[in-house]
N, CA and C atoms as a LAMMPS dump frame, in Angstrom:
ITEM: TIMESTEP
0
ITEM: NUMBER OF ATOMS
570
ITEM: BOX BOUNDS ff ff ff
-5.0000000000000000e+02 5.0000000000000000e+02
-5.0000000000000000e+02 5.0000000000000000e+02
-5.0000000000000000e+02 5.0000000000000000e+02
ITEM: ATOMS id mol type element x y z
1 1 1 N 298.519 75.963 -8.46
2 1 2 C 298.652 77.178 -9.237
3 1 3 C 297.471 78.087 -8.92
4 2 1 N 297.721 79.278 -8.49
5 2 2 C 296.849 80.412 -7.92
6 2 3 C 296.596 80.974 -9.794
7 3 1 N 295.131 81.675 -9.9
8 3 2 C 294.633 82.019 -10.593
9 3 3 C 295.082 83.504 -10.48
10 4 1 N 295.495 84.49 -11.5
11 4 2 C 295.598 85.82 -11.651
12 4 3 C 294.788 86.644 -10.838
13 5 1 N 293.609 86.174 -11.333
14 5 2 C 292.291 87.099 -11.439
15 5 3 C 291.45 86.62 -9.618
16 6 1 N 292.021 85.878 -8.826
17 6 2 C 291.87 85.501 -7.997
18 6 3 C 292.008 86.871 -7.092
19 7 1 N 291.324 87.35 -5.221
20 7 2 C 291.933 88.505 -4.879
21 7 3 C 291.311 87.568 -3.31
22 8 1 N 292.011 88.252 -2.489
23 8 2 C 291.72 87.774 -1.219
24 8 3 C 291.029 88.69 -0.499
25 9 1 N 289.7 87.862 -0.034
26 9 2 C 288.863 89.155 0.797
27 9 3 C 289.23 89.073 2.1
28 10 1 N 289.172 90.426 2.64
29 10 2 C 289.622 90.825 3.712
30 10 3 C 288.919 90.348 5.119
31 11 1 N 289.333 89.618 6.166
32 11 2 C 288.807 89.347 7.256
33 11 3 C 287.856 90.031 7.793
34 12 1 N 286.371 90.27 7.564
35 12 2 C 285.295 90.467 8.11
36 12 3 C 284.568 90.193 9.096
37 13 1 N 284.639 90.167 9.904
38 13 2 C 283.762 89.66 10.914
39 13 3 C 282.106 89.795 10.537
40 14 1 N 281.477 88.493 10.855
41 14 2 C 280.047 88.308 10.417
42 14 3 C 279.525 89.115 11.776
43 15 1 N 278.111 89.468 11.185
44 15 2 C 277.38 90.829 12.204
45 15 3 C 276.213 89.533 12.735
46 16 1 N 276.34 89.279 13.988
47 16 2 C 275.384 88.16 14.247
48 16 3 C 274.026 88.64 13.924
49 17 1 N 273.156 87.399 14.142
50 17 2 C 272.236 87.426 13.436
51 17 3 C 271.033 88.468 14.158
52 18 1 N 271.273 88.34 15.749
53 18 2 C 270.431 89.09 16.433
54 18 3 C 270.623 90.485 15.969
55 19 1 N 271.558 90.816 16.119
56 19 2 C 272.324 92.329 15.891
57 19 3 C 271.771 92.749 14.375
58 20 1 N 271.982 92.195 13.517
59 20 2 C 271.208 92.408 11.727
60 20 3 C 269.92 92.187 12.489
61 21 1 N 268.972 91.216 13.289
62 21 2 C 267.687 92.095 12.812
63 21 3 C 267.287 92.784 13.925
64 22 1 N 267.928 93.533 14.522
65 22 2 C 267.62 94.417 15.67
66 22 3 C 268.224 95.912 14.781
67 23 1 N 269.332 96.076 13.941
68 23 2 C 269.383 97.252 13.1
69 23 3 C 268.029 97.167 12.169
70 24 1 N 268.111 96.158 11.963
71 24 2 C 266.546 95.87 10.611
72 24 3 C 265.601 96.58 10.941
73 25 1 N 265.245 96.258 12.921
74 25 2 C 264.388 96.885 13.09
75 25 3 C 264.155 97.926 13.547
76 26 1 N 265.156 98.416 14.308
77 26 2 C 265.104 99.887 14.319
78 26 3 C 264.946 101.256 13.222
79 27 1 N 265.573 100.599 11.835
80 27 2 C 265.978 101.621 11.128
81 27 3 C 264.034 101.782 10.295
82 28 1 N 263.444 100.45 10.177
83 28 2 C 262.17 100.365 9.543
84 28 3 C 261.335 100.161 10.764
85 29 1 N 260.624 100.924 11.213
86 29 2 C 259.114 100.3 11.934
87 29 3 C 258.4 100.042 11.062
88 30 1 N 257.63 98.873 11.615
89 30 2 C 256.074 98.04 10.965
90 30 3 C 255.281 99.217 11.116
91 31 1 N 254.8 99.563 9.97
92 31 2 C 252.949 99.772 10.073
93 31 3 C 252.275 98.911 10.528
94 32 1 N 251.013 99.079 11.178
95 32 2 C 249.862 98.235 11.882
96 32 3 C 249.358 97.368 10.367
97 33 1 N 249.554 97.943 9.13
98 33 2 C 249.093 97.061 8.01
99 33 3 C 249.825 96.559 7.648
100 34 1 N 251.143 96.336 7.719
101 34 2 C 252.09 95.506 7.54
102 34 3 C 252.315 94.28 8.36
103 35 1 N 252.149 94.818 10.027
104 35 2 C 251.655 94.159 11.191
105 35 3 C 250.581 93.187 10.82
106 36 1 N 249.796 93.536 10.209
107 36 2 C 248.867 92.519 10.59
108 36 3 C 248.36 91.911 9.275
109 37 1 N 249.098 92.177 7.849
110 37 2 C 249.565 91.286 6.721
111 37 3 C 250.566 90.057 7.386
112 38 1 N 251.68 90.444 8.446
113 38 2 C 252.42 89.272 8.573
114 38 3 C 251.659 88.298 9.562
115 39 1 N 251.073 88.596 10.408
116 39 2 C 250.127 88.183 11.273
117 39 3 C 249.426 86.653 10.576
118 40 1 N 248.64 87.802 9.758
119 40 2 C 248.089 86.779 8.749
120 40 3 C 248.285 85.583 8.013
121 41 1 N 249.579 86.295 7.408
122 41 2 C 250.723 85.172 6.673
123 41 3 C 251.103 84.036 7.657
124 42 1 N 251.017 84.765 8.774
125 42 2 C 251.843 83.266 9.672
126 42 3 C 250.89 82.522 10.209
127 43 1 N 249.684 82.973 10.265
128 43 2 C 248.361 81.864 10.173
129 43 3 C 247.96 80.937 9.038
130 44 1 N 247.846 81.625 7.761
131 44 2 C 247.675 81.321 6.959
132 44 3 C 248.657 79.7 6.464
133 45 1 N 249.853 80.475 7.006
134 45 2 C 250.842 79.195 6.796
135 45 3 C 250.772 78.232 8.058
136 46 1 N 250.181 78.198 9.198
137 46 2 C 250.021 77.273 10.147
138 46 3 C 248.471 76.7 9.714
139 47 1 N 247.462 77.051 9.35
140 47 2 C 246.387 77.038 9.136
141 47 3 C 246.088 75.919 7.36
142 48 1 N 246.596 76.405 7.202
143 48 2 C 246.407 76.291 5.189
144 48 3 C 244.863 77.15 5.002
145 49 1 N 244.388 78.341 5.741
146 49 2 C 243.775 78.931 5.077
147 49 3 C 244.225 80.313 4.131
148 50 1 N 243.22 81.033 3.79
149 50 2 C 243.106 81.985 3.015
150 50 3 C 243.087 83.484 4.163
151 51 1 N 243.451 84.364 3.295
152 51 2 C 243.813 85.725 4.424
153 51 3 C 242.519 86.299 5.232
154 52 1 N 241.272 85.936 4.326
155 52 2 C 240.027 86.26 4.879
156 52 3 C 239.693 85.985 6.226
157 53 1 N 240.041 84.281 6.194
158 53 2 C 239.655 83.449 7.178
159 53 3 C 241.125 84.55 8.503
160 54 1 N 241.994 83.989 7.819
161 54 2 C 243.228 84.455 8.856
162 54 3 C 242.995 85.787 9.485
163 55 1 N 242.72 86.605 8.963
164 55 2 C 242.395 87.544 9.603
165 55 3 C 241.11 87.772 10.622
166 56 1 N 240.206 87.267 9.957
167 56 2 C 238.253 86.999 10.864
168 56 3 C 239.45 86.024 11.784
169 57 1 N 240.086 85.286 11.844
170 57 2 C 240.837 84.372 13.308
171 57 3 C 241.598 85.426 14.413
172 58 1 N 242.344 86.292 13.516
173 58 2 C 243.254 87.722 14.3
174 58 3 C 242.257 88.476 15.199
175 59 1 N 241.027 88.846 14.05
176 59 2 C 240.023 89.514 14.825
177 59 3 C 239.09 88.657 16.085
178 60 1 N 239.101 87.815 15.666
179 60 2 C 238.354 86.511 17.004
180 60 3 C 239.164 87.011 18.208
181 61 1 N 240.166 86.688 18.066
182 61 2 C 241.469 86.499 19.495
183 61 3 C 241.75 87.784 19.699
184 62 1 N 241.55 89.16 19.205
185 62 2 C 241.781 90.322 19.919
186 62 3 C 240.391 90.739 20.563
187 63 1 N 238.81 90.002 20.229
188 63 2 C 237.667 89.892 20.357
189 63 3 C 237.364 89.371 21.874
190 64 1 N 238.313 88.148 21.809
191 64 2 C 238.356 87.09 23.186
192 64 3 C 239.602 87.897 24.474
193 65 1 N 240.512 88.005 23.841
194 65 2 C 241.294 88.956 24.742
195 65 3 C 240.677 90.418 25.353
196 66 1 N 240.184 90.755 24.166
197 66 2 C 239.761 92.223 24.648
198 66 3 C 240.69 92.817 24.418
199 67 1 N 241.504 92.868 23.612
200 67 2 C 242.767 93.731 23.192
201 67 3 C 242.579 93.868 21.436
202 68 1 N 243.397 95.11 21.219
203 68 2 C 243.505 95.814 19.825
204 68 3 C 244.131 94.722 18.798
205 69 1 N 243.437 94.482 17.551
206 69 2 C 244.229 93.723 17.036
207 69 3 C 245.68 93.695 16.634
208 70 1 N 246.036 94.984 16.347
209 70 2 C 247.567 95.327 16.219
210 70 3 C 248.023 94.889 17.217
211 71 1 N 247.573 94.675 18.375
212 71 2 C 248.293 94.238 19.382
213 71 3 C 248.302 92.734 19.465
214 72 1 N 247.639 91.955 19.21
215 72 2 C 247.489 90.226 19.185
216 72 3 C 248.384 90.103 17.73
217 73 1 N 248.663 90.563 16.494
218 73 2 C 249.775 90.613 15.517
219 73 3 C 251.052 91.181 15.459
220 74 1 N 250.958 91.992 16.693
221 74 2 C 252.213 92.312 17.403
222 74 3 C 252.71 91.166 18.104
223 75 1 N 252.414 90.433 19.042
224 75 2 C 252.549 89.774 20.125
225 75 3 C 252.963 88.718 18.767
226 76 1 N 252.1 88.062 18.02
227 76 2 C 252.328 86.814 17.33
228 76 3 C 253.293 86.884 17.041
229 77 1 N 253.47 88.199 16.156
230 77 2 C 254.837 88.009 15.261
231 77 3 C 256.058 88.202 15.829
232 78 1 N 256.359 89.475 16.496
233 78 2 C 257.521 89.738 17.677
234 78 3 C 257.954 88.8 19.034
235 79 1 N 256.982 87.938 19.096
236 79 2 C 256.916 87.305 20.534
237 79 3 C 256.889 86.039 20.361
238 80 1 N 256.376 85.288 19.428
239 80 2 C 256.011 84.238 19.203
240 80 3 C 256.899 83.524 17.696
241 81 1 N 256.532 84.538 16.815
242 81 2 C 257.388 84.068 15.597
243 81 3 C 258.705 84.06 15.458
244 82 1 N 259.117 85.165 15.709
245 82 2 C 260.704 86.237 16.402
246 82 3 C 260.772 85.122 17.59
247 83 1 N 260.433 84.424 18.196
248 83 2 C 260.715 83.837 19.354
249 83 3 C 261.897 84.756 20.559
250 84 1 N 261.669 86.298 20.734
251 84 2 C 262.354 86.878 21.678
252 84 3 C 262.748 86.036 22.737
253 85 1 N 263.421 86.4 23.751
254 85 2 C 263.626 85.73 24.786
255 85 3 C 262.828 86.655 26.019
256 86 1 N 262.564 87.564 26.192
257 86 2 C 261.615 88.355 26.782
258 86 3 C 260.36 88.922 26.145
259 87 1 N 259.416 88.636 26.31
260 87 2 C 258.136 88.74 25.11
261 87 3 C 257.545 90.491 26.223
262 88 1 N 256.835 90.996 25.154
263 88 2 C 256.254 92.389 25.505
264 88 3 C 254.955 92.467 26.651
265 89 1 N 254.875 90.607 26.099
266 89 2 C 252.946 90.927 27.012
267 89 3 C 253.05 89.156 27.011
268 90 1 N 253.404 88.92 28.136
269 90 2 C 254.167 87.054 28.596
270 90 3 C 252.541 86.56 28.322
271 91 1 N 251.573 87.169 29.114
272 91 2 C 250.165 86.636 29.264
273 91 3 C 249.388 86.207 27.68
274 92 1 N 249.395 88.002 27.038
275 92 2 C 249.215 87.018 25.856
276 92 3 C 249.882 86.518 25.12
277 93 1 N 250.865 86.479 24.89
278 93 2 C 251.859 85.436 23.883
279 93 3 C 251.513 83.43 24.198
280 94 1 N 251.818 83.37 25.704
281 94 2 C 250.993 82.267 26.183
282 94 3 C 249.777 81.554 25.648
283 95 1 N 249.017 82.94 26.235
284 95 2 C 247.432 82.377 25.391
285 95 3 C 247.785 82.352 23.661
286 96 1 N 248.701 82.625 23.199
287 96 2 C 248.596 82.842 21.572
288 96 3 C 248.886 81.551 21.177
289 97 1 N 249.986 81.429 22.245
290 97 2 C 250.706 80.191 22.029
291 97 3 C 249.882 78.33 22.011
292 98 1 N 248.5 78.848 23.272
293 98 2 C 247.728 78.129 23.225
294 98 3 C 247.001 77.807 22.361
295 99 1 N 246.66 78.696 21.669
296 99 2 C 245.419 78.859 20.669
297 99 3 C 245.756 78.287 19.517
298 100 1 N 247.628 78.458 19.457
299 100 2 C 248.129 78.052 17.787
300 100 3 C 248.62 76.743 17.848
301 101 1 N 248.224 75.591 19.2
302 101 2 C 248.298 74.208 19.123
303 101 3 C 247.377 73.595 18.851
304 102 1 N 245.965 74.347 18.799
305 102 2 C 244.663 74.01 18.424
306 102 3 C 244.452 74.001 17.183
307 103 1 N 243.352 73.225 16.724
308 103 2 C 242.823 73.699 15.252
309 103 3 C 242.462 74.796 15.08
310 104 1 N 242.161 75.483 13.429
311 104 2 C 242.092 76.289 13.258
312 104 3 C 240.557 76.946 13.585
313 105 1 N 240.005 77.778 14.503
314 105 2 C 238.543 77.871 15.014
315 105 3 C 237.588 77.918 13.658
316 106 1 N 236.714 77.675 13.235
317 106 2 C 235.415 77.483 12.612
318 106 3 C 235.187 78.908 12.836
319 107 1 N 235.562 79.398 11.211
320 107 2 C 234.721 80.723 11.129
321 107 3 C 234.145 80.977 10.055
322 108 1 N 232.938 81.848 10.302
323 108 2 C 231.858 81.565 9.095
324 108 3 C 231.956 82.884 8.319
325 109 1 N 232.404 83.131 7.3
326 109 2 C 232.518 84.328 6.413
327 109 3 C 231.691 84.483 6.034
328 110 1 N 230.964 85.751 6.429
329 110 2 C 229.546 85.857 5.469
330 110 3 C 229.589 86.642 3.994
331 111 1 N 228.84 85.837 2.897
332 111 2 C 229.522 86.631 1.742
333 111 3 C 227.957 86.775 0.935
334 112 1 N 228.275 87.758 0.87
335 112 2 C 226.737 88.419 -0.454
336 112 3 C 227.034 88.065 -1.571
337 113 1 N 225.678 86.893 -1.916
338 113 2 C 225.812 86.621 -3.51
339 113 3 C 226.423 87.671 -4.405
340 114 1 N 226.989 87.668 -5.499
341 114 2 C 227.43 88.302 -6.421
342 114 3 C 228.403 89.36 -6.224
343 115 1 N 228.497 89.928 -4.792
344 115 2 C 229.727 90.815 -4.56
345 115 3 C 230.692 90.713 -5.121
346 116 1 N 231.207 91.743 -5.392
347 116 2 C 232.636 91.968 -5.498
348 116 3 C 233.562 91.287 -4.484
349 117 1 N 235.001 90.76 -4.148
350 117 2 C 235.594 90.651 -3.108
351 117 3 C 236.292 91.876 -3.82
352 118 1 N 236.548 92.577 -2.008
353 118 2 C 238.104 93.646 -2.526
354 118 3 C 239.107 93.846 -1.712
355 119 1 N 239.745 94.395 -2.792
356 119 2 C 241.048 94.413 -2.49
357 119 3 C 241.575 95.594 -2.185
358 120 1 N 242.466 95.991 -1.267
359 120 2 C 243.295 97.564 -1.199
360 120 3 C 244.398 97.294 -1.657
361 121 1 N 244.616 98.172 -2.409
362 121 2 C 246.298 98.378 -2.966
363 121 3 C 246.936 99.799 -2.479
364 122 1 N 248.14 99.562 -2.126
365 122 2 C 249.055 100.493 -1.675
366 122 3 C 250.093 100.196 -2.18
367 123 1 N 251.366 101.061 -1.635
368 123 2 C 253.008 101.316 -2.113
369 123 3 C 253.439 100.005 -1.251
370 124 1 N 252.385 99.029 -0.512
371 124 2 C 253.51 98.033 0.189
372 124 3 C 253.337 96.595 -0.607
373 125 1 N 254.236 95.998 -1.12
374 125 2 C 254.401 94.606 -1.281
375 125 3 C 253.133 93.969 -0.619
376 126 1 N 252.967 94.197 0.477
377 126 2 C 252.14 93.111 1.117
378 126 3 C 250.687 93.109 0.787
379 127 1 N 250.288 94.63 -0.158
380 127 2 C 249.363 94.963 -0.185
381 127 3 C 248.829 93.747 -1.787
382 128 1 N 250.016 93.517 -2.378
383 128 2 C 250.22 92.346 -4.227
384 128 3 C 249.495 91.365 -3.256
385 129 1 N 250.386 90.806 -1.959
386 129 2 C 249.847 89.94 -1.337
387 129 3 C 248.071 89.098 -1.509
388 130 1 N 248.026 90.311 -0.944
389 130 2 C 246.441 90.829 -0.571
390 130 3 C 245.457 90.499 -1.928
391 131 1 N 245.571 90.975 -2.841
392 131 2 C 245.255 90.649 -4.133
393 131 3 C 245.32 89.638 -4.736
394 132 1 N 246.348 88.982 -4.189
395 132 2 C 246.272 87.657 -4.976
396 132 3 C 246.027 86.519 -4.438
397 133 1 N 245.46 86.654 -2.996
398 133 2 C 244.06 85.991 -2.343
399 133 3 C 243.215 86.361 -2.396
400 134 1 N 242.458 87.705 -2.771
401 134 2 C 241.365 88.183 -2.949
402 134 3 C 240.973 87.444 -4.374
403 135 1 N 241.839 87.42 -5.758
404 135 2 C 241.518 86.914 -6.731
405 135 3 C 241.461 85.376 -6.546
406 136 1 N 242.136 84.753 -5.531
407 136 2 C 242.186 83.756 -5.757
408 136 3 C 240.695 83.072 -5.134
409 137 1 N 239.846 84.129 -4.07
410 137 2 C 238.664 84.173 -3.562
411 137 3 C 237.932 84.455 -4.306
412 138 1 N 237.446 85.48 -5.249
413 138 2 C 237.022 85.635 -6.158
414 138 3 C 236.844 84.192 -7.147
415 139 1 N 237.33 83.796 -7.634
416 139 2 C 237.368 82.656 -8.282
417 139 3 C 236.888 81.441 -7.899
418 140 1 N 237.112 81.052 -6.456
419 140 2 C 236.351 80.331 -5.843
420 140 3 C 234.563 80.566 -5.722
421 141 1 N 234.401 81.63 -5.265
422 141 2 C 232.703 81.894 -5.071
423 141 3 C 232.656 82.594 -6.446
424 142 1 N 233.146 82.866 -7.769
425 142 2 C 232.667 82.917 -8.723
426 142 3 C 231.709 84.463 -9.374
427 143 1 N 232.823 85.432 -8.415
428 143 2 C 232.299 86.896 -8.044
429 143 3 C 233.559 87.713 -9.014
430 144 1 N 233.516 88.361 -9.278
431 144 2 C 234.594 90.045 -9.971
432 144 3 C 235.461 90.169 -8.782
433 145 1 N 236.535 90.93 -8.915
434 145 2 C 237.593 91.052 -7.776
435 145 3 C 237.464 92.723 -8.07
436 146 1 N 237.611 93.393 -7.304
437 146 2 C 237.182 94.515 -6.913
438 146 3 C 238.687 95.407 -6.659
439 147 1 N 239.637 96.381 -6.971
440 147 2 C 240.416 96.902 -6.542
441 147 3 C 240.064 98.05 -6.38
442 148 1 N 240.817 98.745 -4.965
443 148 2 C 240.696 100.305 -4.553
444 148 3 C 241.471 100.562 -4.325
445 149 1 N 242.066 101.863 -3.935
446 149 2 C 243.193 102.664 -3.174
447 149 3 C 243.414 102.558 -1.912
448 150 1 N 243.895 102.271 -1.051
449 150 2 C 244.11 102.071 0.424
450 150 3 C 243.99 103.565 0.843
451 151 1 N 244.465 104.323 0.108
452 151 2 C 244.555 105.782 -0.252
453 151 3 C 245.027 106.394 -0.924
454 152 1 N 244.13 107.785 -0.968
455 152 2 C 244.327 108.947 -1.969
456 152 3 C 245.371 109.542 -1.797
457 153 1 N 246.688 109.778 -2.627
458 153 2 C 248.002 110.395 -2.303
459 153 3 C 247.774 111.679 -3.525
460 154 1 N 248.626 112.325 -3.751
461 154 2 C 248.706 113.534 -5.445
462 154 3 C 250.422 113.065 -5.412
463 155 1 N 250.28 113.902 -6.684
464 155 2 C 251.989 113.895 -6.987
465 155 3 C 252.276 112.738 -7.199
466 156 1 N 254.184 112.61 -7.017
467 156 2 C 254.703 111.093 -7.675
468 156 3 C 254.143 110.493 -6.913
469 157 1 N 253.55 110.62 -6.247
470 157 2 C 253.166 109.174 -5.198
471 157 3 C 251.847 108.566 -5.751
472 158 1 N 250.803 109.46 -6.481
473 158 2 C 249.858 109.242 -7.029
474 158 3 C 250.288 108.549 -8.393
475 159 1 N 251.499 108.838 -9.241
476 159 2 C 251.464 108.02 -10.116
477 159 3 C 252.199 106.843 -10.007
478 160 1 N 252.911 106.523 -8.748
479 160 2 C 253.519 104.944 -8.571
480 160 3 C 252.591 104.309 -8.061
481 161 1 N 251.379 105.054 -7.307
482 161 2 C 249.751 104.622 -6.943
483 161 3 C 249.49 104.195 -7.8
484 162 1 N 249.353 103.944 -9.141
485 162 2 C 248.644 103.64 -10.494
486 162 3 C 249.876 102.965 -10.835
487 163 1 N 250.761 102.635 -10.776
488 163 2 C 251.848 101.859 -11.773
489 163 3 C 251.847 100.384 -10.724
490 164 1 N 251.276 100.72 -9.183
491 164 2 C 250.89 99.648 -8.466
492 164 3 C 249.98 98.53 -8.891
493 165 1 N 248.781 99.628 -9.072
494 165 2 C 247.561 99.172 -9.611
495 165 3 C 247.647 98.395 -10.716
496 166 1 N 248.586 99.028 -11.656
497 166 2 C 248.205 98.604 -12.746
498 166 3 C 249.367 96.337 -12.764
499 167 1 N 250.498 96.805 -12.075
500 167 2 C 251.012 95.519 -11.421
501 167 3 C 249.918 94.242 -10.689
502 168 1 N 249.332 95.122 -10.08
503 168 2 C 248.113 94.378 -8.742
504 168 3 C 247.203 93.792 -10.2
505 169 1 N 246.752 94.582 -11.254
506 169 2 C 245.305 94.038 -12.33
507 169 3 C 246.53 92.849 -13.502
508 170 1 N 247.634 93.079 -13.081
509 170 2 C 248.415 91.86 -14.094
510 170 3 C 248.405 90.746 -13.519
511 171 1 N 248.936 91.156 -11.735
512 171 2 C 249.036 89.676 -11.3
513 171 3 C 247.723 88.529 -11.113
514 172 1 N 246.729 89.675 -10.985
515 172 2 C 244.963 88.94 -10.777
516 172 3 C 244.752 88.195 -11.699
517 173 1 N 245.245 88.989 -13.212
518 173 2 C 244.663 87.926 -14.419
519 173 3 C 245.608 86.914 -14.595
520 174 1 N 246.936 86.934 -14.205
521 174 2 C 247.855 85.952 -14.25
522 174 3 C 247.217 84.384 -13.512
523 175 1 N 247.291 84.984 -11.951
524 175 2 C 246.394 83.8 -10.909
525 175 3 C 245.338 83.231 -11.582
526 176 1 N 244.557 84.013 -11.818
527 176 2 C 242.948 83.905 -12.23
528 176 3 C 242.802 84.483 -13.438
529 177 1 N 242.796 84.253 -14.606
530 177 2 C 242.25 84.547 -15.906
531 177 3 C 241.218 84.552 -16.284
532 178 1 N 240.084 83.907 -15.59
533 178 2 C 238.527 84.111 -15.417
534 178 3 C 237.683 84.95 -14.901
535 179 1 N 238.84 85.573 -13.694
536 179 2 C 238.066 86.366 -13.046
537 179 3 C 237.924 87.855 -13.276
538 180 1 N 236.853 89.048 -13.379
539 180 2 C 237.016 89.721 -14.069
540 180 3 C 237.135 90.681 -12.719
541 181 1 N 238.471 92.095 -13.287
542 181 2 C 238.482 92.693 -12.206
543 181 3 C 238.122 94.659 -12.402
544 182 1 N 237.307 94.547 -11.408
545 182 2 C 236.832 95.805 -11.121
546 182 3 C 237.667 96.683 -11.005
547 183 1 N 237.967 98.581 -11.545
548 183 2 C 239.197 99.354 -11.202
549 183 3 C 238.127 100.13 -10.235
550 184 1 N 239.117 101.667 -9.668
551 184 2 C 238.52 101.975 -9.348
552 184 3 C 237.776 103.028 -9.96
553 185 1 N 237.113 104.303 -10.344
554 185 2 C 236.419 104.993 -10.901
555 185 3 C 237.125 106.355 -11.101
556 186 1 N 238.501 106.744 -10.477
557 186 2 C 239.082 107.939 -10.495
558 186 3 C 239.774 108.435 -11.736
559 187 1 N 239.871 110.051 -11.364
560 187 2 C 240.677 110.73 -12.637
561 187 3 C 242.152 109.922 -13.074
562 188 1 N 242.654 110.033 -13.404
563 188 2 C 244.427 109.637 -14.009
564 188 3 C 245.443 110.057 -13.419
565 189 1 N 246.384 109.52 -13.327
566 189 2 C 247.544 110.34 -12.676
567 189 3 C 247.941 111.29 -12.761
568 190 1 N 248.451 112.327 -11.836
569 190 2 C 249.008 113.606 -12.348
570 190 3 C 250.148 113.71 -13.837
């Protein structure tokens, strides 16, 4: 017995998978800070470190290459993570590839007693990211977490700038409830 309320969907053909993220990516380009938030992330998750470290590692290997870091978080993520079948730059993807069978290199963060760690906040998701390893750093060395503007916008953009912020100072005390966090010093939203 067929149900009333039952309806038959119409033969669709599925959009393979290459094809969805090749529209994905055409229609959105990466920012270089988005670039090199995912960069991070995909160290971070091969690594089990923190974004600090992951990144002082991004900056090492565009240091040792001699190439731009956007470009060694390009290569990782498009070439290596994306596993293309034709990579942009074969040489370094290789060497990337080398580097990410190794341990994670010994890097020494230098940190000033009592600092602030900080954080930038922007309109991107990745930027919450960011914050909630900074607090979670903060808490560890036993310092204030520090938030700023990535930048100064006016207009609506200035007040979803602050409705960010004010998201970014919930999730800090959520993580970390000890840690106390710094705003930044500016007028109010338009």
């Amino acid at each position: 017995m067929t149900d009333t309320n039952e309806r038959a969907l119409p033969d669709v053909p599925p959009i393979p998978v290459q094809t969805a993220r090749s529209i994905a990516h055409e229609t959105r380009p990466m920012s270089s800070t988005a670039l090199v938030e995912q960069a991070k992330g995909a160290l971070v998750f091969r690594y089990g470190t923190d974004a600090d470290t992951a990144l002082a590692v991004l900056e090492l290997w565009a240091d040792q290459r001699e190439t731009e870091l956007t470009r060694v978080a390009y290569v990782l993520i498009h070439d290596i993570c994306r596993g293309v079948d034709a990579p942009t730059d074969r040489e370094l993807a290789r060497w990337l590839e080398e580097q990410l069978r190794k341990e994670c290199p010994e890097i020494h963060l230098e940190v000033t007693p009592g600092a602030p760690v900080t954080a930038f906040v922007d309109h991107s998701l990745s930027s919450l990211d960011t914050v909630l390893d900074a607090a979670r750093r903060a808490a560890r060395l036993g310092v204030p977490l520090e938030l700023r503007f990535a930048e100064e916008v006016a207009g609506p953009a200035r007040a979803h700038l602050y409705q960010r912020l004010d998201l970014a100072v919930e999730l800090a005390r959520a993580v970390e409830p000890g840690v106390p966090v710094q705003l930044p010093t500016v007028g109010a939203p338009d």
